[in-house]
N, C-alpha and C positions, 0 to 999 in steps of 0.2 A: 504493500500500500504506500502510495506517497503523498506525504506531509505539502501543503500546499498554506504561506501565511499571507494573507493578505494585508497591506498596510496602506492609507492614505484616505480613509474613509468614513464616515461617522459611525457607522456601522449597521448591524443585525439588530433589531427588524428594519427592514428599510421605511422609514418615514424623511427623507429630507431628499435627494436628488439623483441626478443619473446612476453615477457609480456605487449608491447603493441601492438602484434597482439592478443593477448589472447583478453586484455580489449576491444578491437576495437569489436569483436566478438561477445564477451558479451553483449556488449550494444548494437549490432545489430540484435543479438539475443533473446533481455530479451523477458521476457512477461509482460503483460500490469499490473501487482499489482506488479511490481518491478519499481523501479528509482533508477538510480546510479548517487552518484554525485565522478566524479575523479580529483584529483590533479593534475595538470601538471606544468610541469615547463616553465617560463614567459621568458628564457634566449633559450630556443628552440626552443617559436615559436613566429614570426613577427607577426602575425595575431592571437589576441588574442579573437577570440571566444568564446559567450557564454554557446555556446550547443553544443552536437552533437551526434548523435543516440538517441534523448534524454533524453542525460545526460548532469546532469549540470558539467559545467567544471568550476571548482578553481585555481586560479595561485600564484605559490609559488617563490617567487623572488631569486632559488636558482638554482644550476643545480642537475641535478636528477640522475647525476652517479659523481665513482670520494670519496673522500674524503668530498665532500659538502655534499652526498646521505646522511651520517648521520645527518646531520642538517634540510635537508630537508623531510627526513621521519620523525625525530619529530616533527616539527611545522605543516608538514599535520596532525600529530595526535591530533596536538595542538586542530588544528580547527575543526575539527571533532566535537569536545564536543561543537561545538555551531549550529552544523548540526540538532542535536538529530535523529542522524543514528541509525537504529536498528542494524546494522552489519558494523564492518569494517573490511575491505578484504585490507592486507597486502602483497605484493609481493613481497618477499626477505627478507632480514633479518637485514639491513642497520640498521634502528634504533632500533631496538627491545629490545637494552638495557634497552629504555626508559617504555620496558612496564604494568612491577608494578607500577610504576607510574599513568599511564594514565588506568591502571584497576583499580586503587582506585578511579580513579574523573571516568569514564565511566560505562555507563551497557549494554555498547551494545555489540553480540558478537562477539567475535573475533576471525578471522578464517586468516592466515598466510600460504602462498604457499612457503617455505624455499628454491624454485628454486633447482638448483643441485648443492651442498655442496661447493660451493662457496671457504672455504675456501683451499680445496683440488689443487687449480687450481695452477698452477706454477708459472704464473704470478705475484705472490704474493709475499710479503715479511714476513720476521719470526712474526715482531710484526703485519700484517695488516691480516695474517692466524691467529693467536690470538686472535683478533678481534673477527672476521669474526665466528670463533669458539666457542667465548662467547657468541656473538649474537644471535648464532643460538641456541644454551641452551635456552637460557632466550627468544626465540619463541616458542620451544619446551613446556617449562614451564609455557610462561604464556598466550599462546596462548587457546580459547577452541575450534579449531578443527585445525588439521594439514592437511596440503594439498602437498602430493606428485606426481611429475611430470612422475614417471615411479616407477613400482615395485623396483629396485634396490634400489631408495631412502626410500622408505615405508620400504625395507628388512633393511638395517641402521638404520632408527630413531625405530623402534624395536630393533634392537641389542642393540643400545648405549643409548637410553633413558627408552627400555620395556613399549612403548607406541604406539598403534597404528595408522595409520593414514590413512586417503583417497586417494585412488589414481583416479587421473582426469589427460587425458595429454594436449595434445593440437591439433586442429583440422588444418588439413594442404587442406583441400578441397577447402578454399578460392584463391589458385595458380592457379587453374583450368579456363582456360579464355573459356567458352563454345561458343562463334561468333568465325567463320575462322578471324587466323591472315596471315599475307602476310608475310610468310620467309622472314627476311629482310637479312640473311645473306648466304651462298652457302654453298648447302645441304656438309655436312662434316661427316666423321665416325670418332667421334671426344669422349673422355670421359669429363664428366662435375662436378666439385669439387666447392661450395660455402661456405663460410664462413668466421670469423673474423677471421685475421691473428695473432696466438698465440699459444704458444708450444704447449700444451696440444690437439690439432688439429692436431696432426702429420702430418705438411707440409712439413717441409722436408724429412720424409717419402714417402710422396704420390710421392715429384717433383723427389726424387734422383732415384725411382723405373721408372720413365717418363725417366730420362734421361739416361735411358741404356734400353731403347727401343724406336721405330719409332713410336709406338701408340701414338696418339696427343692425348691430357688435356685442355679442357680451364676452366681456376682456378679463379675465381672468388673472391675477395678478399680486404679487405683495407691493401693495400700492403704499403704506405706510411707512416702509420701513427705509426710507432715505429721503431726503429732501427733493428729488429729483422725480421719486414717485407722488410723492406728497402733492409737487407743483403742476404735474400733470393732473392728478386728482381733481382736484380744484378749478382746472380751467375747465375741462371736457366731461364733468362729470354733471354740466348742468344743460345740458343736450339729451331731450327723449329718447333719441334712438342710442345713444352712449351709455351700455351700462358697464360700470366696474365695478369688479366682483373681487373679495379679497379670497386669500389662497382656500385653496379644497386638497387636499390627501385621501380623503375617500372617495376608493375607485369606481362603486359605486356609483357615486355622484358623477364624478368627473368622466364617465360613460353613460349617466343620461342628457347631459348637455352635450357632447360631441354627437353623440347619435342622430341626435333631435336638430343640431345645424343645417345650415344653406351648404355651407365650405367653413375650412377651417384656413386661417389667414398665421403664415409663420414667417414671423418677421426678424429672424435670428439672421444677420450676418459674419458670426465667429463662431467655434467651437467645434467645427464639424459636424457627425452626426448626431442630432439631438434625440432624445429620447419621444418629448413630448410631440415631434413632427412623424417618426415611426408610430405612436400610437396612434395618431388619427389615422394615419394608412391603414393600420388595419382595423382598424372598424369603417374603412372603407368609405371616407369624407373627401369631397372636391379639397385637392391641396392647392392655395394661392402663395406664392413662395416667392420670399424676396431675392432677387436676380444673384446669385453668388456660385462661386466652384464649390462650397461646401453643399448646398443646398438641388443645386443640380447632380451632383453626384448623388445623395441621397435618392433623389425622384427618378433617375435615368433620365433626363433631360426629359419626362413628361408630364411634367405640373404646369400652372400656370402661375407666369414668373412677372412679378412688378419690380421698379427701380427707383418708385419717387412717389409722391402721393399723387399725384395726378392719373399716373398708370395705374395705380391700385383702383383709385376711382372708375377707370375707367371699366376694370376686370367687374366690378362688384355693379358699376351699371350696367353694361353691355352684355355680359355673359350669361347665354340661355341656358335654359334648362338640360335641353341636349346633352348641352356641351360639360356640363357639371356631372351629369351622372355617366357619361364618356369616362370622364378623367376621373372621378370616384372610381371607375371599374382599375382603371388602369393601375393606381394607386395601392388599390389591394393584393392584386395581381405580383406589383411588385414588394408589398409587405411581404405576402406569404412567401415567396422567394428567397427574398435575404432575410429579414428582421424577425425570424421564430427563435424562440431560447432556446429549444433544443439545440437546434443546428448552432446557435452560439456559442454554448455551454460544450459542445464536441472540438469547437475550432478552438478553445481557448486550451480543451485537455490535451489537445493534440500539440501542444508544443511544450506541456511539462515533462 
């Protein structure tokens, strides 16, 4: 059996974002000559459990994103070395400064998912892109196998390192609630927008193109928690057809409002493959997709693609009925394809 640690994550149960829906997967996926043991952090969950999918779960007295994420990616790596893991599976690149270090005392391999170039993101500041940019070198370098989340990232770290790496994304079929749920809310021709609220998401793109038209949005969003959500709150949430909605984790939920949409509008320009655009694929929603190599690679160049809010406008008046439930076919077609966790969960064991 091999020992499989995971580090970089908040961890098991998955309630907070992509990479712990990944691991949630994985370990609910493994096969039985695999055991994963993951790191989580003791500051996000009340209920400190010992197992789960089973995996054994470790608690790191730190929080798991943030400025502390570096402290706490290397004391997971710390402990590692007392695991005697035959692999350890890295998720981001937070501590990875630390990791000649921890390949001198280690022999287990090391296989690092660099996420979507992190330090690209706006959000950022000059020295914490600096960072972010070293880090990801010294993943690149001392990692032995690289893990990209969509071809656009694999086309990069070839460019900029002339190394290649694997491309594995992520499986979005776990959205999919197969028992009838009971509409809880009034059927609506309504368009449907999820994610974290942050420049790089062209939100005010999507809201200012909603607000010179009657077509309703409901935007789903953690609109509180920065000054930047907040300011968008306030201007556009006083438009009828503009609803914003704060966050949902239950899946539940968040599969009777995509179900129940026109199209689902993903206005992510960084990161690569997203989670939350894979799961509308597969519960089979028209994808409106902001113009980018990450987001085209995602869809095989067959979404329907905006650059500005003017062409988004234009997508959400002009585009018939036809033509939506077209690209909802296609969409699923290629969910099922690539984005199942099983087939994830096979490409990930296949290189421990």
């Amino acid at each position: 059996m091999k020992v499989i640690s995971i580090v970089g994550t908040v961890g098991l149960p998955a309630c907070y974002g992509g990479f712990e829906s990944l691991i949630e997967n994985l370990t609910k996926n493994s096969s039985g000559d695999i055991k994963y043991k993951v790191f989580c952090s003791s500051q996000f969950f009340k209920n400190k459990i010992n197992a789960y999918n089973n995996a054994d779960l470790i608690y790191i007295p730190l929080n798991a994103n943030g400025i502390q994420s570096i402290f706490y990616d290397i004391i997971s790596l710390i402990k590692t070395l007392f695991y005697k893991n035959d692999v350890t599976l890295i998720l981001g690149v937070s501590g990875c400064l630390f990791l000649p270090f921890y390949k001198f005392f280690s022999k287990a391999k090391v296989i690092t998912n660099i996420d979507g170039l992190e330090w690209k993101r706006d959000k950022w500041g000059t020295v914490a892109k600096w960072f972010l940019k070293r880090s990801e070198y010294f993943a690149v370098k001392y990692s032995d196998i690289i893990i990209s989340d969509n071809q656009a990232i694999a086309d990069y770290v070839n460019q900029s390192y002339n190394l290649s790496s694997e491309v594995i994304a992520y499986g979005g079929d776990h959205a999919i609630i197969s028992s009838h749920i009971e509409n809880t809310s009034p059927t609506e021709d309504y368009y449907l927008s999820i994610c974290r609220i942050e420049p790089e998401n062209n939100i005010s793109l999507i809201l200012e193109s909603f607000s010179a038209s009657k077509r309703k949005i409901k935007f789903i969003g953690n609109w509180k928690n920065s000054v930047y959500g907040q300011s968008l709150y306030k201007e556009y949430s006083q438009y009828e057809n503009i609803e914003l909605i704060d966050p949902i984790y239950d899946i539940s939920t968040l599969y009777n409002y995509r179900i129940n949409c026109k199209a689902y509008i993903h206005g992510h320009s960084a990161g690569g493959t997203n989670p939350s655009l894979v799961e509308a694929m597969h519960i089979g929603r028209p994808i409106l997709a902001f113009d980018c190599d990450f987001n085209r690679y995602s869809t095989d160049n067959k979404a329907l693609y905006f650059s500005n809010d003017n062409s988004l406008l234009k997508l959400i008046e002009d585009t018939d009925d036809n033509m939506l439930v077209s690209n909802s076919e296609k969409m699923k077609e290629i969910a099922i394809e690539k984005y199942t966790w099983s087939k994830i969960a096979t490409q990930y064991e296949s290189l421990y």
